[in-house]
N, C-alpha and C positions, 0 to 999 in steps of 0.2 A: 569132655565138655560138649556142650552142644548149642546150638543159637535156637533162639527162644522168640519168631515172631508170629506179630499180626498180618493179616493178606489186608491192601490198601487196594478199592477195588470203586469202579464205576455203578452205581446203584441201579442206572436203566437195561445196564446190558449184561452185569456180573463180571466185565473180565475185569482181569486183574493189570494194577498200573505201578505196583509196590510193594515193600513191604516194610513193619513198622517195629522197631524195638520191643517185646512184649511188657519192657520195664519203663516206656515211655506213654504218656498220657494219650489214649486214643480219644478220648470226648474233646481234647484241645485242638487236638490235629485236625480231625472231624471242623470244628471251627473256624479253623484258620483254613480250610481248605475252599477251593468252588462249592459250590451245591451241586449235590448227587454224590458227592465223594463219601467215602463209609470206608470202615476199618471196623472185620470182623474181631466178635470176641472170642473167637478160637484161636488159642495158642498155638502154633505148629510149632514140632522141633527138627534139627536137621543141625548133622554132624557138622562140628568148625572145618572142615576142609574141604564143607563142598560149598560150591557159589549155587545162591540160592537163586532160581531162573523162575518166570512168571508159569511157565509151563510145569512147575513142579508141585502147582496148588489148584486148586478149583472156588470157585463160589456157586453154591446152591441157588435156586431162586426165591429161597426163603432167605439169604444170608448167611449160611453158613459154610466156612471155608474147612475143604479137607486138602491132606496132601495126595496127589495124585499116583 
């Protein structure tokens, strides 16, 4: 099995402050968040036994998150 997220990331600067269920609503989160807050559409996957560390992912300056 594997954990299925989204990178919950600051939009002026790219880093990264989170991450987000991929089977949970990112448009709502996105809403209820501050402004600037964004939550890419890239799915990353990563094994259930490892803890998933903000260093483990990147944000583009286009928005799109890879895993590093």
């Amino acid at each position: 099995m594997t954990q299925e997220l989204k990178v919950v990331y600051k939009d002026s600067d790219k880093s990264i402050i989170g991450f987000l269920g991929a089977d949970l609503n990112a448009e709502e989160h996105e809403a209820m968040s501050p402004e600037g807050i964004k939550v890419s559409s890239e799915v990353l996957s990563f094994d259930d036994d490892v803890i998933v560390m903000p260093e483990m992912a990147q944000v583009s300056a286009e928005g799109v998150a890879t895993k590093t």
